[in-house]
Z-matrix of the N, CA and C atoms (Angstrom, degrees):
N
C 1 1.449
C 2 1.529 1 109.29
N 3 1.019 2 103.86 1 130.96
C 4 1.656 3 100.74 2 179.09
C 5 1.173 4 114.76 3 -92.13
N 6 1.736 5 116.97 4 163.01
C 7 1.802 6 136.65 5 -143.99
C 8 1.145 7 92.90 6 -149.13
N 9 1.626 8 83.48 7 137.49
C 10 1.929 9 91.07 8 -175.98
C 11 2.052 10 91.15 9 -86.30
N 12 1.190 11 98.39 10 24.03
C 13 1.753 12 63.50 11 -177.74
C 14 1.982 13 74.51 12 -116.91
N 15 0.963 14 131.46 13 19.63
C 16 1.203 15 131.33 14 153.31
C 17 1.503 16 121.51 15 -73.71
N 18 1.396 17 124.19 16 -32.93
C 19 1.199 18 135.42 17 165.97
C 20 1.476 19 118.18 18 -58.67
N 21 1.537 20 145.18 19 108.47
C 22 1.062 21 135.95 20 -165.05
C 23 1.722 22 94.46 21 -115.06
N 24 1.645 23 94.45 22 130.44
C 25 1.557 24 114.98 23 -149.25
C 26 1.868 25 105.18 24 -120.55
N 27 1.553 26 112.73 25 -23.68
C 28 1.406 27 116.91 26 -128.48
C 29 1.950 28 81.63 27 -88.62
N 30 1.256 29 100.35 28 -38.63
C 31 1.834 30 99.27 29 -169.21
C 32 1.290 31 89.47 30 -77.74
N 33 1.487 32 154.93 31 -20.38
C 34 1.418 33 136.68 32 153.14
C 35 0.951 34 107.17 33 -32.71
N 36 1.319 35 122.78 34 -86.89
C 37 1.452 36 150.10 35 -148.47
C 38 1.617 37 90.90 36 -48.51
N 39 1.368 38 118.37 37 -72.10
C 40 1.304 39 144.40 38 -178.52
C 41 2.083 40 103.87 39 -41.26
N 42 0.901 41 104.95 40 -22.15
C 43 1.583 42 116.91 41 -176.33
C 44 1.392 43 100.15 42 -84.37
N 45 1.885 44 109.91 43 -62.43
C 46 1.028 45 103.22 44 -148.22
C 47 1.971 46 111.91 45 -79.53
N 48 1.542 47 101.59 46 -20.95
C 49 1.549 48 112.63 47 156.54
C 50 1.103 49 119.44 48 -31.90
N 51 1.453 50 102.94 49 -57.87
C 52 1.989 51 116.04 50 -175.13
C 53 1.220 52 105.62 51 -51.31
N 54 1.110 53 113.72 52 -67.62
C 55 2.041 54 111.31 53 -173.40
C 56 1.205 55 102.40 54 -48.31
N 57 1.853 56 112.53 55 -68.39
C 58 1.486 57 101.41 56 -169.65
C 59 1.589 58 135.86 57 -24.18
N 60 1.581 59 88.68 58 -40.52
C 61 1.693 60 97.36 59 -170.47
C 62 1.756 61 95.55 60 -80.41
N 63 1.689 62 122.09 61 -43.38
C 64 1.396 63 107.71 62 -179.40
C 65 1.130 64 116.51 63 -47.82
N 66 1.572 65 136.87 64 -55.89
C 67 0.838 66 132.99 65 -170.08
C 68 1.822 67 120.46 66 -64.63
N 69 1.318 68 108.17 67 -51.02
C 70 1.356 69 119.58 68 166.92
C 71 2.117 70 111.23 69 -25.98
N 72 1.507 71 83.40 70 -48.49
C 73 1.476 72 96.00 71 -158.33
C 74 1.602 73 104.74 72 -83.15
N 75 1.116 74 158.88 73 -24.29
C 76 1.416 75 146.99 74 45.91
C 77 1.815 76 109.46 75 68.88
N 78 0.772 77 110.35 76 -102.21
C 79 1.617 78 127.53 77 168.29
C 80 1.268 79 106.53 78 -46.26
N 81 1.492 80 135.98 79 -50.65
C 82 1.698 81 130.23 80 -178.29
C 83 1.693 82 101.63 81 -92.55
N 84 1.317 83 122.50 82 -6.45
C 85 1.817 84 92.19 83 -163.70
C 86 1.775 85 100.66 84 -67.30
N 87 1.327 86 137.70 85 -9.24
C 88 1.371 87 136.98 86 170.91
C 89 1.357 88 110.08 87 -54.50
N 90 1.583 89 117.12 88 -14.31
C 91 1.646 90 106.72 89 154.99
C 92 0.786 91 124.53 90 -113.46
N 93 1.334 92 117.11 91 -5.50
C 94 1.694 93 117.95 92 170.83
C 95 1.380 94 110.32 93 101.08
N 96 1.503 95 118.07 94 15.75
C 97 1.662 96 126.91 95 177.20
C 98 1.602 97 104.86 96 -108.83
N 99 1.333 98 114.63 97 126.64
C 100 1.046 99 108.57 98 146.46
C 101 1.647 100 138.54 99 -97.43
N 102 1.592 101 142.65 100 144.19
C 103 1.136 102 126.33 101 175.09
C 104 1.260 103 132.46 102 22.92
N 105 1.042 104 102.03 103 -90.05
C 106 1.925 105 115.42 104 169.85
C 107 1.563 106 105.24 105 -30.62
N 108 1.611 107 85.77 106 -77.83
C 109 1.665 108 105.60 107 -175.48
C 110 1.467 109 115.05 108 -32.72
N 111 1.542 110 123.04 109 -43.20
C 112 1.245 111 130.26 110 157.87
C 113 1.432 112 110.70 111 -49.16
N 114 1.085 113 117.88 112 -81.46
C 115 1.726 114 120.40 113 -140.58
C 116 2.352 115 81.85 114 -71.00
N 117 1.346 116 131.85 115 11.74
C 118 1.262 117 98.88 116 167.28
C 119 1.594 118 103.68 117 -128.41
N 120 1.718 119 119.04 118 8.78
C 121 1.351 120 104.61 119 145.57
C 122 1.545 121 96.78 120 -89.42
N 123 1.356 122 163.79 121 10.66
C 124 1.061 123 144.54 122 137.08
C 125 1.287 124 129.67 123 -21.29
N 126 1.472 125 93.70 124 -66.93
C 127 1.662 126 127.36 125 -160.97
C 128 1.619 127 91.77 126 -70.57
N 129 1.341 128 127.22 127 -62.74
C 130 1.527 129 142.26 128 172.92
C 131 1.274 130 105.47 129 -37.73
N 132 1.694 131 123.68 130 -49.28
C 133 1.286 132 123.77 131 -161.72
C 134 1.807 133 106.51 132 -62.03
N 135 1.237 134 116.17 133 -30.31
C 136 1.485 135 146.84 134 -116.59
C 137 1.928 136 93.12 135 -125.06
N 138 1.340 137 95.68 136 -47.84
C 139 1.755 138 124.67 137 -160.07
C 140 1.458 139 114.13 138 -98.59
N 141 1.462 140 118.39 139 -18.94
C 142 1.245 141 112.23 140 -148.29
C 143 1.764 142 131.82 141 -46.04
N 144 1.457 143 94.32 142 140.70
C 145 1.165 144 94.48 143 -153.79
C 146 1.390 145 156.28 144 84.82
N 147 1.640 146 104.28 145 30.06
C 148 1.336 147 148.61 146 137.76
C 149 1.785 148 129.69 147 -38.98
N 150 0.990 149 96.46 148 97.64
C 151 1.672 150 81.29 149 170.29
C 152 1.227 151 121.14 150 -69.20
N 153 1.582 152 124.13 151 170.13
C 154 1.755 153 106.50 152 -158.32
C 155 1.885 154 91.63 153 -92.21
N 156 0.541 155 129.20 154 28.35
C 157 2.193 156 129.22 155 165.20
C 158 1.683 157 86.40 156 -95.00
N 159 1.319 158 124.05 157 -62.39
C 160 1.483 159 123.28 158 -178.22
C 161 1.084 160 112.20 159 -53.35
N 162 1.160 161 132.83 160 -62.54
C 163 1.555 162 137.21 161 152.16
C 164 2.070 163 118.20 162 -11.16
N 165 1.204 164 97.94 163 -78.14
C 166 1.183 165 117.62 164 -175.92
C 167 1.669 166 104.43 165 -51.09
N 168 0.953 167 133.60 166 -49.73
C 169 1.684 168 155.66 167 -165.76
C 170 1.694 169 84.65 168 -71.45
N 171 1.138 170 122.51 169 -62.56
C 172 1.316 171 121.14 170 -153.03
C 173 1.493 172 99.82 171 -80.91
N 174 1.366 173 136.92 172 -30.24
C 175 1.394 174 153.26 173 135.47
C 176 1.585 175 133.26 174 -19.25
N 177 1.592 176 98.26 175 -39.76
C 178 1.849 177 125.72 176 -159.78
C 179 1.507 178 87.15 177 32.78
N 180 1.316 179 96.32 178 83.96
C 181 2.090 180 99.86 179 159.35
C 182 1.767 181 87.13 180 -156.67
N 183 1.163 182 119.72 181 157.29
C 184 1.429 183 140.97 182 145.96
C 185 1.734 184 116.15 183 -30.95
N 186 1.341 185 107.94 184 110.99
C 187 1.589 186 109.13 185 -179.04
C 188 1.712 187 106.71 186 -71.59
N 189 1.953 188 126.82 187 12.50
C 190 1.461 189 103.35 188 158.31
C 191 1.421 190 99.15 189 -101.77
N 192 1.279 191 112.92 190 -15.29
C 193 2.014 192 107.48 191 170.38
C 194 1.645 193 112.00 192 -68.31
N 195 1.062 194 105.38 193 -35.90
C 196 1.980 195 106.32 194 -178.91
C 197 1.265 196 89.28 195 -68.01
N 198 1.738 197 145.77 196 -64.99
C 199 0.880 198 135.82 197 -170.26
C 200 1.770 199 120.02 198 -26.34
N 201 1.292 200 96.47 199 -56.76
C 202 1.564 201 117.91 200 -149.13
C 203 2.061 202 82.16 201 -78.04
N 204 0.945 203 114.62 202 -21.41
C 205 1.699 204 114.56 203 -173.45
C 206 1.620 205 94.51 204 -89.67
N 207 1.270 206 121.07 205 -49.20
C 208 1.423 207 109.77 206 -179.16
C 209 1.606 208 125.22 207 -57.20
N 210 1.434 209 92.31 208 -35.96
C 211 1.933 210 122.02 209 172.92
C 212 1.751 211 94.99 210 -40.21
N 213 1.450 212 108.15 211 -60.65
C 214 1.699 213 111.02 212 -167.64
C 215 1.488 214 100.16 213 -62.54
N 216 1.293 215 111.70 214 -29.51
C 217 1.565 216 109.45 215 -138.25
C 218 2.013 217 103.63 216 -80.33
N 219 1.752 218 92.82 217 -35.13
C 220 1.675 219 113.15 218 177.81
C 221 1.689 220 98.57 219 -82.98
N 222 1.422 221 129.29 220 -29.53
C 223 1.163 222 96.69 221 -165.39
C 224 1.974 223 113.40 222 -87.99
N 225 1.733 224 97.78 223 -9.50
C 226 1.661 225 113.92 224 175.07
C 227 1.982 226 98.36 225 -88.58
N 228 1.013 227 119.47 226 13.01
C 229 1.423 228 117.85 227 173.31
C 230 1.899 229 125.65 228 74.32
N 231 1.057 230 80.95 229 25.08
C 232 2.043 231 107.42 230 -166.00
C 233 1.938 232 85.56 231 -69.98
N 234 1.629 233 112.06 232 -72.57
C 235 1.105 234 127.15 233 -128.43
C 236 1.421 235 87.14 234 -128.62
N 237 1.453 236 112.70 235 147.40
C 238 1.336 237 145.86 236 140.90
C 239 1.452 238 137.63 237 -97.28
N 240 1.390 239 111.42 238 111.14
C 241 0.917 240 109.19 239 169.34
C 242 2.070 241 143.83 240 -75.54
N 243 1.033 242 136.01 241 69.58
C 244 1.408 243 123.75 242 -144.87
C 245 1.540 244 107.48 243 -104.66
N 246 1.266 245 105.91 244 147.26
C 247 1.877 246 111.22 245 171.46
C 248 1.362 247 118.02 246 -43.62
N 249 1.636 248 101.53 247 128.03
C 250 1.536 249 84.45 248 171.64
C 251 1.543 250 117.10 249 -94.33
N 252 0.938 251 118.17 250 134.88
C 253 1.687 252 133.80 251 -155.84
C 254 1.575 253 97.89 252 -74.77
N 255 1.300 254 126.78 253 17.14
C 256 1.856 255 132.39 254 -177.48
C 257 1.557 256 77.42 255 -126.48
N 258 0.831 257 148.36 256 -46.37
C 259 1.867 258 117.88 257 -132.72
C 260 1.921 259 90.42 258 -170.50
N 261 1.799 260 102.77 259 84.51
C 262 1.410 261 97.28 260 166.17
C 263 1.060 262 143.49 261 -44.51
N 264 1.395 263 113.59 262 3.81
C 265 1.689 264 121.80 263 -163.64
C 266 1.617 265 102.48 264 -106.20
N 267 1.341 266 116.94 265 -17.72
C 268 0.968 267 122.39 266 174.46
C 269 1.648 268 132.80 267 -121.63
N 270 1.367 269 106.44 268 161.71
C 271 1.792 270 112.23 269 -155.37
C 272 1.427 271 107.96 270 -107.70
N 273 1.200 272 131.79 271 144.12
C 274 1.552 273 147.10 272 -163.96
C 275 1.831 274 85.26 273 -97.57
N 276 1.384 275 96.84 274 168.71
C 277 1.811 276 103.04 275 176.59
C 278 1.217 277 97.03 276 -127.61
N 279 1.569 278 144.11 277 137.86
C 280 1.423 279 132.34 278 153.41
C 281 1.467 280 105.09 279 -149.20
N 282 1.416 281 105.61 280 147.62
C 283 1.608 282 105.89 281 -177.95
C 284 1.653 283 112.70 282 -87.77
N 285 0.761 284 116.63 283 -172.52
C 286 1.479 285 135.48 284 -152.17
C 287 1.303 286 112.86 285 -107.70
N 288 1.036 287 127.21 286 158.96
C 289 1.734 288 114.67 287 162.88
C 290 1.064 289 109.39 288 -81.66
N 291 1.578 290 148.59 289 -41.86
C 292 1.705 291 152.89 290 127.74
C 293 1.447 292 72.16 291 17.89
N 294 1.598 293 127.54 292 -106.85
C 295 1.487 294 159.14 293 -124.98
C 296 1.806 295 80.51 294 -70.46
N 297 0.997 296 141.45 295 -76.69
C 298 1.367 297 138.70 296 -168.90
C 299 1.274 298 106.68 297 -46.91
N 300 1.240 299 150.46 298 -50.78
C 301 1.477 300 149.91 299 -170.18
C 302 1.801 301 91.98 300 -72.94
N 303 1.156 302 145.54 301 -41.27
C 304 1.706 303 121.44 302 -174.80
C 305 1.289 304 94.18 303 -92.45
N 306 1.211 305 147.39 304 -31.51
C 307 1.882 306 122.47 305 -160.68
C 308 1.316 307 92.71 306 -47.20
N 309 1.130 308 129.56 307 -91.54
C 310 2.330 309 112.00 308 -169.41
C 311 1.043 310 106.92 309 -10.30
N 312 1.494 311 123.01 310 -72.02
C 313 1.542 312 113.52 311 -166.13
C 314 1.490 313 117.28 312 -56.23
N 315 1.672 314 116.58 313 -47.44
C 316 1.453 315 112.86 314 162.55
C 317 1.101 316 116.75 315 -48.74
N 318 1.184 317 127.33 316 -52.55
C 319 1.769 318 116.42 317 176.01
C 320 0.979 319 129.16 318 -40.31
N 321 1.661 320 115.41 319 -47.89
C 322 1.728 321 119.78 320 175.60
C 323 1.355 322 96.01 321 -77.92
N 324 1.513 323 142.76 322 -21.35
C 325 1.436 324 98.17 323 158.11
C 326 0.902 325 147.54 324 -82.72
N 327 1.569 326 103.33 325 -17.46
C 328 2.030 327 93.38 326 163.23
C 329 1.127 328 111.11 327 -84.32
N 330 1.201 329 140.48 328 -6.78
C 331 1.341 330 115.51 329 156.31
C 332 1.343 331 123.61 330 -72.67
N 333 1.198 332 131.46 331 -30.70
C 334 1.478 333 114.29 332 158.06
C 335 1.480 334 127.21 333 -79.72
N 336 1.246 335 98.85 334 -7.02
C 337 2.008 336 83.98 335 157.39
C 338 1.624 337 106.90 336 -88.67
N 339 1.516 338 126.99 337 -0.94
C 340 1.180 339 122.63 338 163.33
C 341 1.316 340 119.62 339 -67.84
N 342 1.310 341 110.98 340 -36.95
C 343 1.473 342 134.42 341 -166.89
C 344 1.563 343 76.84 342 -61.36
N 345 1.402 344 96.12 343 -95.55
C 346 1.796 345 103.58 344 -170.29
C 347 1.077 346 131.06 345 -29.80
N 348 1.480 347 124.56 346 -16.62
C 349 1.154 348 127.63 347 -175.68
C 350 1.398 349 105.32 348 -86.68
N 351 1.408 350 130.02 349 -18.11
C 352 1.361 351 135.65 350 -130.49
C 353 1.612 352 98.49 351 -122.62
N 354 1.430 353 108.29 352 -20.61
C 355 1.569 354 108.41 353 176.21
C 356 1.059 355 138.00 354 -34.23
N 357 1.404 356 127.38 355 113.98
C 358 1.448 357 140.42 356 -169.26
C 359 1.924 358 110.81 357 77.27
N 360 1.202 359 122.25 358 15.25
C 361 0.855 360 127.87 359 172.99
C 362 1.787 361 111.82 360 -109.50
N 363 1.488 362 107.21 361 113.89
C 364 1.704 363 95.62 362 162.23
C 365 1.182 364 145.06 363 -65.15
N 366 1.302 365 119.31 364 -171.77
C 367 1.600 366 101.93 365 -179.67
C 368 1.339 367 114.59 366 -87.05
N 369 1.279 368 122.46 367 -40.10
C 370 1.541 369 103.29 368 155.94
C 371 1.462 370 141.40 369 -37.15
N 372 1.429 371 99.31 370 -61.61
C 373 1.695 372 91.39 371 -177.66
C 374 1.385 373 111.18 372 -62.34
N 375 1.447 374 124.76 373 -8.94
C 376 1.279 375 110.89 374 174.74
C 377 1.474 376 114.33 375 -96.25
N 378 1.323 377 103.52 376 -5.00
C 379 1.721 378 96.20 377 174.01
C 380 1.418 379 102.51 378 -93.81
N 381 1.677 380 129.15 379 -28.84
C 382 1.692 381 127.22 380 142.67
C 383 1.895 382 115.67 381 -15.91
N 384 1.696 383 92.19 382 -82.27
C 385 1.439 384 99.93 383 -169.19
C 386 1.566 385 99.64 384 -32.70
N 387 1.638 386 106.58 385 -71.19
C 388 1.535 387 107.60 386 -168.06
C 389 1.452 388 127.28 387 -61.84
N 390 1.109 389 124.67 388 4.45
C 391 1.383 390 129.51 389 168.82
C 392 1.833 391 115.95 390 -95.00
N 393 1.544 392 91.54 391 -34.15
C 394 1.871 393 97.51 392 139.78
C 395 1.151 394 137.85 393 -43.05
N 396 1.385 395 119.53 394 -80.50
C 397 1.377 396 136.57 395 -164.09
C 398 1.423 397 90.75 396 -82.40
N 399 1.718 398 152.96 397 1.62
C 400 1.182 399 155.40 398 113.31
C 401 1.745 400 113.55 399 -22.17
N 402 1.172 401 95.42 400 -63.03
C 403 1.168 402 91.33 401 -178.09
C 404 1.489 403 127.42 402 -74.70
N 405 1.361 404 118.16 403 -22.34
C 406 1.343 405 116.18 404 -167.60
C 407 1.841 406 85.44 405 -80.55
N 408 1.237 407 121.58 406 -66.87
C 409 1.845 408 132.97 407 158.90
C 410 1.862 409 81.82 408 8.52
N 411 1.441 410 136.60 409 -97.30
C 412 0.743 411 173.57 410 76.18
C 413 1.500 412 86.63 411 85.35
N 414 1.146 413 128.16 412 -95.96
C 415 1.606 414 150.10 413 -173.19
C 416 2.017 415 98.18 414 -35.13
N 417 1.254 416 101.24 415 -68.08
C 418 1.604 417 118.04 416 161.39
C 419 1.360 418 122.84 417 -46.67
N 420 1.204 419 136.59 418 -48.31
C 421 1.470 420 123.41 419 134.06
C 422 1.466 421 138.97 420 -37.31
N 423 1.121 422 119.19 421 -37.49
C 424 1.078 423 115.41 422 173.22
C 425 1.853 424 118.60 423 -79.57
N 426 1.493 425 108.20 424 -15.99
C 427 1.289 426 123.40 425 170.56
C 428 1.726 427 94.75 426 -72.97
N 429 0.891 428 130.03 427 -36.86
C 430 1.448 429 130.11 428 -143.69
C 431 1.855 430 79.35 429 -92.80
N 432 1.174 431 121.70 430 -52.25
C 433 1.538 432 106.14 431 171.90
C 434 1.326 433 126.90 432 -62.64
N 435 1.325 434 126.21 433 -23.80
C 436 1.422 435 116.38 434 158.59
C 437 1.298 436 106.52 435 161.58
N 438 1.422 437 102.83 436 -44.61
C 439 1.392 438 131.33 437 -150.81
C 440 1.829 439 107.41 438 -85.54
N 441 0.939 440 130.50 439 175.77
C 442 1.551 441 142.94 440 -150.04
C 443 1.652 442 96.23 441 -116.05
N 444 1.587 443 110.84 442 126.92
C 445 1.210 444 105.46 443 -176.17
C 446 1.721 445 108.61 444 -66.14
N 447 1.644 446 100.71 445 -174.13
C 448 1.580 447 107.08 446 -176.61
C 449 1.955 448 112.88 447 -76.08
N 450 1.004 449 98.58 448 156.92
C 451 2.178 450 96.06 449 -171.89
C 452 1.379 451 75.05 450 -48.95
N 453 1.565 452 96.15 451 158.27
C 454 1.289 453 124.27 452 162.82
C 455 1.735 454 104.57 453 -94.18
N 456 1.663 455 99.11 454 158.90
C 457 1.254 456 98.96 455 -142.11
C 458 1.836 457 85.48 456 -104.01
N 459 1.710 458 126.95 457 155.09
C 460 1.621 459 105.92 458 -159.65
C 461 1.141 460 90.78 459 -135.94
């Protein structure tokens, strides 16, 4: 009888990440963002006024890697950093007008490397796939808290 944990999925997944971001990165370096750099003036665009622990959390990356991404992001004019007026020790996040004039253009490009990516695929099976790989996302978190995922279902 066959087992989905017989199915080996992870260097897919792990593959298909890689392009995404090549290509992504490819298509945006005309502003000088890469990937990352995108999806955390996203979050900022969206958030403003995040400290970078909020940032990072909302990210699932390491708050000295968000650092080192925000570092690029303020010194190419993306991001602001400002005092937060509760707790001097710590820094507010806000984007830029620089950062406000490309999100449209970033937007239509990941959506057309979505497009492209998505060829010959409908919208169902792709809201399938992702309600999958949701769940496993999901299964792996709960490993990452300690605890033992839910029975698998037979």
């Amino acid at each position: 009888m066959a087992k989905t944990e017989d199915l080996s999925f992870g260097y897919l997944l792990n593959d298909v990440t890689l392009l995404f971001r090549k290509h992504f990165d490819r298509r945006a370096v005309k502003f000088g963002l890469t990937r990352v750099q995108w999806r955390a003036t996203k979050m900022l665009y969206h958030r403003e006024g995040l400290r970078q622990t909020e940032l990072a959390e909302s990210l699932e990356m390491e708050p000295i890697a968000v650092g080192r991404v925000i570092d690029r992001l303020q010194a190419a004019g993306f991001v602001e950093r400002r005092a937060d007026p509760r707790d001097r020790r710590a820094w507010r996040l806000y984007v830029t007008e620089r950062a406000r004039v490309v999100i449209g253009d970033m937007e239509l490009i990941a959506r057309d490397l979505r497009k492209d990516a998505t060829v010959g695929i409908d919208y169902a099976e792709l809201a399938h796939a992702l309600a999958v790989i949701n769940r496993i996302k999901e299964n792996l978190q709960v490993l990452d808290a300690g605890e033992s995922p839910p029975d698998a279902v037979d």
